[in-house]
C-alpha positions in Angstrom: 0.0 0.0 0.0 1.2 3.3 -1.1 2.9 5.1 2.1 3.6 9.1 2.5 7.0 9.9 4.0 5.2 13.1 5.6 7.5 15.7 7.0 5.7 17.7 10.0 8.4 19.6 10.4 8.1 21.2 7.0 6.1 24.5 6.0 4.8 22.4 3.4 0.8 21.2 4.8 0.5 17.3 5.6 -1.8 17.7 2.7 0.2 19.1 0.1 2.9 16.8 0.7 0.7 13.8 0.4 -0.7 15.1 -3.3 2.5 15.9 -4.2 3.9 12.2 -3.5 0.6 10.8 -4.8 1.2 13.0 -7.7 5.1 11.6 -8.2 3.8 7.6 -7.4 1.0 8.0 -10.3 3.7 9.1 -12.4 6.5 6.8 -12.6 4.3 3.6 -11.6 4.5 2.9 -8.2 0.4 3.4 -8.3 -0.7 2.0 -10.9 -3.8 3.0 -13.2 -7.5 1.1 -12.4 -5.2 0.7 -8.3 -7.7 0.6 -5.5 -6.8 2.4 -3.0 -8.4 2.0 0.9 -10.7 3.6 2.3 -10.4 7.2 4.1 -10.3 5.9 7.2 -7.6 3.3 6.8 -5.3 5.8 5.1 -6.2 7.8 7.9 -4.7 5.4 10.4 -2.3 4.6 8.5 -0.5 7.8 7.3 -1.6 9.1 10.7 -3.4 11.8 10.0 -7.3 13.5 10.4 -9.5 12.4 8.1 -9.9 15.5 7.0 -6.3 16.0 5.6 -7.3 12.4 3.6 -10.4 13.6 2.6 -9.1 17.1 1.0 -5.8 15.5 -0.2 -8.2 12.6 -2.6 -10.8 15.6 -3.2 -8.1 17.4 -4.9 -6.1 14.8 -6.8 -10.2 13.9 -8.3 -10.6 17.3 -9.3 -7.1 17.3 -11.0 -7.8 14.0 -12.8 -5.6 11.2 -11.3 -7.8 9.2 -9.3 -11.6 8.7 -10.0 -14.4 7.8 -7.6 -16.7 4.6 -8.8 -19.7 4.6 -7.0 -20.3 1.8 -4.5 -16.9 0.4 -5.3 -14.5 3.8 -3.9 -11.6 5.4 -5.4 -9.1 4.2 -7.6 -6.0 5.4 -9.5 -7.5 7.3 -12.7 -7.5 4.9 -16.1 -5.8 7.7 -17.5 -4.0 10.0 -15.2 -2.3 13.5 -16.9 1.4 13.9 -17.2 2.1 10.0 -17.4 4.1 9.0 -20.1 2.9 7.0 -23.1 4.4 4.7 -25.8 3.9 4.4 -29.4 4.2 0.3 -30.0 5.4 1.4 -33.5 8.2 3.6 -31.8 10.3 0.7 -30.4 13.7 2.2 -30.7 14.8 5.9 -30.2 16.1 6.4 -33.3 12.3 5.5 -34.3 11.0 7.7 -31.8 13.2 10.7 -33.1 12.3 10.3 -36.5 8.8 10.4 -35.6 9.3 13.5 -33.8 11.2 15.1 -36.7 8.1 13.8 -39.2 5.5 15.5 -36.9 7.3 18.7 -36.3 7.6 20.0 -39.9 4.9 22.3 -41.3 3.1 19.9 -42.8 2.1 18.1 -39.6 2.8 20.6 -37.1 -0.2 20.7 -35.0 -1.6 23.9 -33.6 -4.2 25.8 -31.2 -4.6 29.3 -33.0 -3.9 30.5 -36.1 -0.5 32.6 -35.8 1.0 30.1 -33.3 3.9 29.5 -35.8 5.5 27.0 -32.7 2.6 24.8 -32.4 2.5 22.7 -29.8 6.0 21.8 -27.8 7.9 19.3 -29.2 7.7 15.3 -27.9 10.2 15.1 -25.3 10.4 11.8 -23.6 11.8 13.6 -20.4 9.8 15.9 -19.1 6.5 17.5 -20.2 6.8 21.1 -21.2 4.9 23.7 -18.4 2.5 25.4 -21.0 1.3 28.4 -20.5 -1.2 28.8 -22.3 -4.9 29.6 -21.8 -6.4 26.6 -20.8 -7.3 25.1 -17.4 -5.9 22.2 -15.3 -9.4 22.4 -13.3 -11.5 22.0 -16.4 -15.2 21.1 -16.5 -15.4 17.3 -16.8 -13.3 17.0 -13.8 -15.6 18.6 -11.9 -18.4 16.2 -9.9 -21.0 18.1 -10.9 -20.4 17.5 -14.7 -20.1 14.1 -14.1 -23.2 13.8 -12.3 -25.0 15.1 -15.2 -23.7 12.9 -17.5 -24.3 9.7 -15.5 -27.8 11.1 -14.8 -28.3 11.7 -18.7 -27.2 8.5 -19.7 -28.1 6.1 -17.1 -31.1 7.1 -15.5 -32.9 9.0 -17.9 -31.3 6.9 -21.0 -30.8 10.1 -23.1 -34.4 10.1 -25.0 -33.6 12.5 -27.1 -30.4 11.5 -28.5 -31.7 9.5 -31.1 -33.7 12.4 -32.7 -32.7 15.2 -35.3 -32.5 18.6 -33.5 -32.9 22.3 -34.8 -29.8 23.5 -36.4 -29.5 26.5 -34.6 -28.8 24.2 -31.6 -30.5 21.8 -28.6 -33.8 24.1 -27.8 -33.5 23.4 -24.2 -29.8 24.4 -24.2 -30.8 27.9 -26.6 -33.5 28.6 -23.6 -31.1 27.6 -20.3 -28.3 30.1 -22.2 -30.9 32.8 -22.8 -32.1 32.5 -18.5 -28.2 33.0 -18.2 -27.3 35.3 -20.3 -31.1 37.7 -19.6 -29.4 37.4 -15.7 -25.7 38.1 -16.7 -26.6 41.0 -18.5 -30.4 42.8 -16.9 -31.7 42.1 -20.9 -34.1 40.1 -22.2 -33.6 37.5 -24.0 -35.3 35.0 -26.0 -34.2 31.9 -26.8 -34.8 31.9 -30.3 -32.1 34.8 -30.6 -29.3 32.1 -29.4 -27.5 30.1 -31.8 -25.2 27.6 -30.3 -21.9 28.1 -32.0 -18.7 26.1 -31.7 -16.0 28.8 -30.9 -15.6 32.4 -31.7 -14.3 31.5 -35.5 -17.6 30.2 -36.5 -19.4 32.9 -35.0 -17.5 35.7 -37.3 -18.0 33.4 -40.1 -21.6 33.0 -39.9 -22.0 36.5 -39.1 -19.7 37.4 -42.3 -21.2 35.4 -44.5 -25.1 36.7 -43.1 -24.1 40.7 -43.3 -20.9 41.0 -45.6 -20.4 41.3 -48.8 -16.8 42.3 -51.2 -15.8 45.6 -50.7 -17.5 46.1 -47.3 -15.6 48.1 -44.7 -15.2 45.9 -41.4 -13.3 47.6 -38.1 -10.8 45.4 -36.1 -8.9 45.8 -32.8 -5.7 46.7 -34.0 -3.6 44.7 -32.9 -6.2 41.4 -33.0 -6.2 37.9 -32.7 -4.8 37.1 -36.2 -7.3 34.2 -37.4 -10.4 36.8 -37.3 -8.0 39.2 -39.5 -7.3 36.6 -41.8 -11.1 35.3 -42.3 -12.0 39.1 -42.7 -9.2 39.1 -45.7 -10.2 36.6 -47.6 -13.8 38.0 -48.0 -12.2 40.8 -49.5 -13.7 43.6 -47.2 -12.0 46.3 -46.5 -10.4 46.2 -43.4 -10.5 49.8 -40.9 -7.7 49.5 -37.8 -8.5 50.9 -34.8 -5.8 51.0 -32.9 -6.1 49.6 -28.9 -4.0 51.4 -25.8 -4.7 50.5 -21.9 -8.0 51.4 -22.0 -9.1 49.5 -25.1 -10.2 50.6 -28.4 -9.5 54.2 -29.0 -12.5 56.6 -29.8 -10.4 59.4 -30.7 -10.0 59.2 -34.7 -12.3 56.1 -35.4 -14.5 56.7 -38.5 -17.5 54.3 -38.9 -19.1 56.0 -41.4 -19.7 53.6 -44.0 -18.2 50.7 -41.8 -20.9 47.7 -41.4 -19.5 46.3 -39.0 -17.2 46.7 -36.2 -15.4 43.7 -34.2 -14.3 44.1 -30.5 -13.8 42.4 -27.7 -14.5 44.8 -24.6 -13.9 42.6 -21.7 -10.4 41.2 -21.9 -9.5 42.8 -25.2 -7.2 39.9 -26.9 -4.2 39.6 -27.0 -3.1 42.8 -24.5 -6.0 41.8 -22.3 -6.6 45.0 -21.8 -10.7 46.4 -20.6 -12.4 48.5 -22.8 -13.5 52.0 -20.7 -16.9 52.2 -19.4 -16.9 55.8 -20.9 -15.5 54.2 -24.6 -18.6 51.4 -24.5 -21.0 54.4 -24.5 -18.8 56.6 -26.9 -19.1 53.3 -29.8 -22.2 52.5 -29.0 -23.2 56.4 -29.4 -21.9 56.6 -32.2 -22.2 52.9 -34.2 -25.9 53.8 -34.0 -25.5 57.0 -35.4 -23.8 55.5 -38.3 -26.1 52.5 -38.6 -22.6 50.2 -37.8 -23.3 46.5 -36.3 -21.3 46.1 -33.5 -20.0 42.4 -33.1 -19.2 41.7 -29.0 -17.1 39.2 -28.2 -16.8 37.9 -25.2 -13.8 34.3 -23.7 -12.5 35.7 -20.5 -15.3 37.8 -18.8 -16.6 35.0 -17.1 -13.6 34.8 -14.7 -13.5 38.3 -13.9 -11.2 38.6 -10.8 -12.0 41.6 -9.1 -14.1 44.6 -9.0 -17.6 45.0 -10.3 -18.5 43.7 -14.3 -18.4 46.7 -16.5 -21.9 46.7 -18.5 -21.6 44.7 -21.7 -21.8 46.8 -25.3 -25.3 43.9 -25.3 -26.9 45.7 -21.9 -25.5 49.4 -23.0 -27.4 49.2 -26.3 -30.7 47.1 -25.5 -29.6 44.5 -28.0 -30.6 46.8 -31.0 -27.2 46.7 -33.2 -24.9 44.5 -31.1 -24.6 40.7 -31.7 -23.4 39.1 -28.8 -20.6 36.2 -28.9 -20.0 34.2 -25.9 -17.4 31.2 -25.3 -16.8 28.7 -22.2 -13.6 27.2 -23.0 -11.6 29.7 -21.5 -13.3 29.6 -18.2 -14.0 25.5 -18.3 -11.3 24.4 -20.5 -10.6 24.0 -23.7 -12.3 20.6 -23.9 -15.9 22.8 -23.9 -15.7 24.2 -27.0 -19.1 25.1 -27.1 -20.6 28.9 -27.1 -23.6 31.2 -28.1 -24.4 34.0 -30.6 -26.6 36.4 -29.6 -28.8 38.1 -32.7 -31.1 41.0 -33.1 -34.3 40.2 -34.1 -33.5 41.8 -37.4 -30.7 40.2 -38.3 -31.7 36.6 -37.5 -32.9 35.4 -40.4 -30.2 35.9 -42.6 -27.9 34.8 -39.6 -30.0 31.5 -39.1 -30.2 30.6 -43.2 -25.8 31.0 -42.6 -25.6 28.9 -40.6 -27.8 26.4 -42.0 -25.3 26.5 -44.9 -22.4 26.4 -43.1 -23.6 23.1 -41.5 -25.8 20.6 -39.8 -25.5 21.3 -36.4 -23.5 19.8 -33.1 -23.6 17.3 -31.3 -26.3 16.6 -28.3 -24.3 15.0 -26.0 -22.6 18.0 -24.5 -25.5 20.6 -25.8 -27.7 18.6 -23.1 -25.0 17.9 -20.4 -24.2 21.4 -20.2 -28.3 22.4 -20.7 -29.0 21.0 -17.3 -25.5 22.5 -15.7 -27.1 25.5 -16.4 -30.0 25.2 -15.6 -29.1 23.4 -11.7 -26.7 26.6 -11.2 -24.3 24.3 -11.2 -22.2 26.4 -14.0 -22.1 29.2 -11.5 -21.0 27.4 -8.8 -17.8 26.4 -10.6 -17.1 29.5 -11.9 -17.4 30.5 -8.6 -14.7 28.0 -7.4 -12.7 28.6 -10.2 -12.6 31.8 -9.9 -10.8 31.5 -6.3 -8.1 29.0 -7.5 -7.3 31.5 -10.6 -6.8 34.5 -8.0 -4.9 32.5 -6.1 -2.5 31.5 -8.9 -2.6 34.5 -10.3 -1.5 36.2 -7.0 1.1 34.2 -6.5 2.7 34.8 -10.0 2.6 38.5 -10.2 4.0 38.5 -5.9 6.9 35.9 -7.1 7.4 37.7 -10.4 7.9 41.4 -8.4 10.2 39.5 -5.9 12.5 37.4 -8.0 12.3 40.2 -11.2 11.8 43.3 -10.1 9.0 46.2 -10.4 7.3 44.6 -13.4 4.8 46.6 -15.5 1.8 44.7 -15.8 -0.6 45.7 -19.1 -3.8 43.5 -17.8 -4.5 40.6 -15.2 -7.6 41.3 -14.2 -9.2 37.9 -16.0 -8.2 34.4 -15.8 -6.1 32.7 -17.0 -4.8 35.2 -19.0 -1.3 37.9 -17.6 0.3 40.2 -20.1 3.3 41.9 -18.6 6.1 44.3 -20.4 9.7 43.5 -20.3 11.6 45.6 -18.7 14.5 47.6 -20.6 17.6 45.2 -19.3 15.7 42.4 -20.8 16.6 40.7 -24.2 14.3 41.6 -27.1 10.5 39.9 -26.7 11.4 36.8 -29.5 14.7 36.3 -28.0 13.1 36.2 -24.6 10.2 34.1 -25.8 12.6 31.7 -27.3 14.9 31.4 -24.2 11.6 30.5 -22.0 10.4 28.1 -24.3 14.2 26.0 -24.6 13.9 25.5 -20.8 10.2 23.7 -21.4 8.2 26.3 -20.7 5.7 27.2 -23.2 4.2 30.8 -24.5 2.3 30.9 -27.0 1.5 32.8 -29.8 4.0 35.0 -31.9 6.2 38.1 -30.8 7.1 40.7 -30.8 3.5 41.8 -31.4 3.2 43.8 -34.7 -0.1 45.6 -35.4 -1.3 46.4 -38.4 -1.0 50.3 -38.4 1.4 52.3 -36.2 0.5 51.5 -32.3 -0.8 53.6 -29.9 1.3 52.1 -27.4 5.5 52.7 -28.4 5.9 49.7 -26.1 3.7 47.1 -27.4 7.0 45.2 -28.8 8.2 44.6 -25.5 4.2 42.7 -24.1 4.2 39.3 -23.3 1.0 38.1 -22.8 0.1 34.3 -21.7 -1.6 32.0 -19.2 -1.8 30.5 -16.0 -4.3 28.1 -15.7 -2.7 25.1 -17.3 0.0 24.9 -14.9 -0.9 23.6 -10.9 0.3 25.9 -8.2 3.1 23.9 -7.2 4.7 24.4 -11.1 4.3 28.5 -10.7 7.4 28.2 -9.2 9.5 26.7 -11.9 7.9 29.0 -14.1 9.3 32.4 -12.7 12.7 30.1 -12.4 13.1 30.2 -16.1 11.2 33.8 -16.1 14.6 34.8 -14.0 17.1 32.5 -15.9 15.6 33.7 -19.3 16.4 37.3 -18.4 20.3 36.4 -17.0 19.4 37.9 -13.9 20.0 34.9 -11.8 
């Protein structure tokens, strides 16, 4: 039976130590995947310690997906834990293995997350796993008990009636009317559920809207700089494309022309990728004025639902009653990337032609998940987690920008106030932002995306070449650490 060497003299908790050496056991084999392990009050006696510390200490390794709870049966080593290390059979030797490696890492196969991450994802290393920081979670949604809950309660007990019919295209009716409850409550508007399309990620949405408003030789208005797959979509529909530049408090006002612009792209709450706010004072100033020019205003909206502190600035949706603005939401960021799922948010007037897109564009989702996540909404149970996510996202992000100012000096931070995401500025000492980037990322630890960042027009910020923007939430607390380690050895300042 697996036995913790627990320190009490150490700062460390009794039940840290015992996930961290039930962490390092799962890992290299000692407990084994599908292992039983005893009960909580046998590992209690045993490793002579409360209950409680057991209890916590198996609470959080379920959460983080190496063990799993089988009901009536108790709690085992997870069938397959993170961070252990698999095999290819075909890879036999290492001269196989590092031919593979090399076959998957040119262009070709290079697999990647977001258009304009020229790295992809880290390289196989049979060593060590690279710490990524990118904007995902390590405490996504179907680790949570809740979740899984309503998926054995969907399939089990209620035997999923509906799965075996065909469903509206615009997505699962009872998920359109949980979302339009949520988002009515989130943002003091009606909303009816006919006006939610369920859409698969932020991409779609600005293609269905595209394809339902747009037309060659359009003028569209972008964030400048912008996440670079919605400039690229927006190119090859040959509009014309109007920058508006973005400083620390989001889109600037001062300058932008909408007249004859259809439509104008933001994303107001943790603007992407300087995860800057837009101004409460801006919101009114574009919404003022894309209803004086007739503009559609197209809200986006990943990282507002782990706002960190303060009070929610009022959506561009609640500020303008719904009249011009179509409203894009997304869960991934805030569940994990696994929940790719998300709603669009029309105006009467425009849903027609937005609802015939995206019957052309195709023939809707699947149920599984569009009813799993119906009834997580509708039990509260999606708040809830936000709720607790929200508190281990402070925490880490707390911890980062404290360790950062200790081990770094005064840093200049551009926007943390939503999780996962931190963009910071390099201070003048510092190597240039790709040679930085690339220094982090050969002591396995990943950033994403591409740097330095180069807008399209001339940037209201001078500095903007020195950001660094990335994530927290894919890395535990205990791996923070390592990262500002190679933060400091990156810069030479060790």
């Amino acid at each position: 039976m697996f036995l913790p060497a627990l320190d009490r003299q150490s700062d460390e908790s009794l039940q840290k130590q015992i996930v961290r050496q039930m962490i390092e056991a799962i890992s290299n084999g000692t407990l084994r995947s599908g292992e039983a392990l005893s009960g909580v009050r046998d590992c209690a006696n045993r490793w002579g310690v409360s209950r409680n510390t057991v209890v916590l200490a198996l609470e959080r390794l379920e959460a983080e997906g190496y063990l799993e709870t089988r009901p009536s049966r108790g709690t085992y080593v997870h069938r397959t834990p993170p961070h252990v290390g698999t095999r290819s059979p075909n890879a036999s030797s290492a001269s196989e293995l590092g031919e593979t490696t090399r076959v998957m890492n040119t262009p070709r196969f290079l697999d990647r997350a977001f258009v304009g991450d020229n790295d992809g994802f880290p390289p196989l290393k049979p060593s060590a796993s690279p710490l990524n920081l990118g904007f995902g979670s390590d405490v996504p949604l179907y680790r949570s008990m809740e979740w899984r809950r309503t998926v054995q309660r969907l399939l089990i007990r209620d035997n999923w009636k509906r799965g075996g019919q065909f469903q509206p295209n615009a997505g699962l009716p009872f998920l359109r009317e949980a979302i339009a409850r949520w988002v009515t409550a989130r943002h003091g508007l009606s909303i009816d559920a006919q006006q939610v399309i369920v859409i698969t990620g932020l991409q779609q949405a600005h293609s269905l809207v595209s394809r339902a408003l747009l037309s060659p030789g359009m003028k569209v208005a972008l964030e400048d700089p912008c996440y670079m797959g919605k400039r690229r979509l927006y190119e090859t529909l040959g509009v014309t494309i109007v920058n508006a530049p973005v400083d620390g408090k989001g889109i600037r006002m001062a300058g932008l022309d909408l007249e004859d612009v259809s439509l104008v792209c933001v994303n107001p709450g943790c603007h992407v990728p300087t995860n800057v706010s837009l101004s409460l004072p801006r919101r009114r100033q574009l919404i003022a004025l894309a209803g004086q020019t007739k503009t559609h205003v197209f809200e986006e909206s990943m990282f507002d639902l782990l706002a960190l502190e303060g009070k929610a600035t009022p959506s561009l949706l609640t500020l303008s009653g719904g009249k011009n603005v179509l409203h894009a939401g997304l869960f991934a960021p805030a569940l994990g990337g696994g929940v790719m799922l998300g709603y669009l948010i029309v105006p009467w007037a425009l849903l027609p032609a937005v609802i015939d897109a995206k019957l052309i564009m195709d023939n809707g989702l699947p149920w599984l998940e569009q009813e799993a996540l119906a009834r997580f909404i509708d039990a509260g149970d999606l708040d809830n987690l936000l709720k607790r996510n929200r508190t281990i996202m402070m925490r880490r992000r707390d911890y980062l920008l404290s360790a950062m100012k200790e081990n770094l000096g005064e840093i200049a931070v551009l926007g943390a106030g939503h999780a996962p995401r931190l963009s910071w500025f390099l201070p003048p000492e510092f190597p240039d932002t790709a040679s930085y980037v690339s220094r982090v990322k050969e002591r396995n630890v990943y950033i994403p995306g591409e740097y330095p960042l180069r807008p399209s027009a001339a940037p209201p910020m001078p500095e903007l070449d020195r950001l660094v923007s990335h994530g927290y939430g894919e890395v535990s607390d205990d791996e923070l650490e390592k990262v500002v380690q190679v933060f400091v050895q990156s810069a030479n300042l060790s």
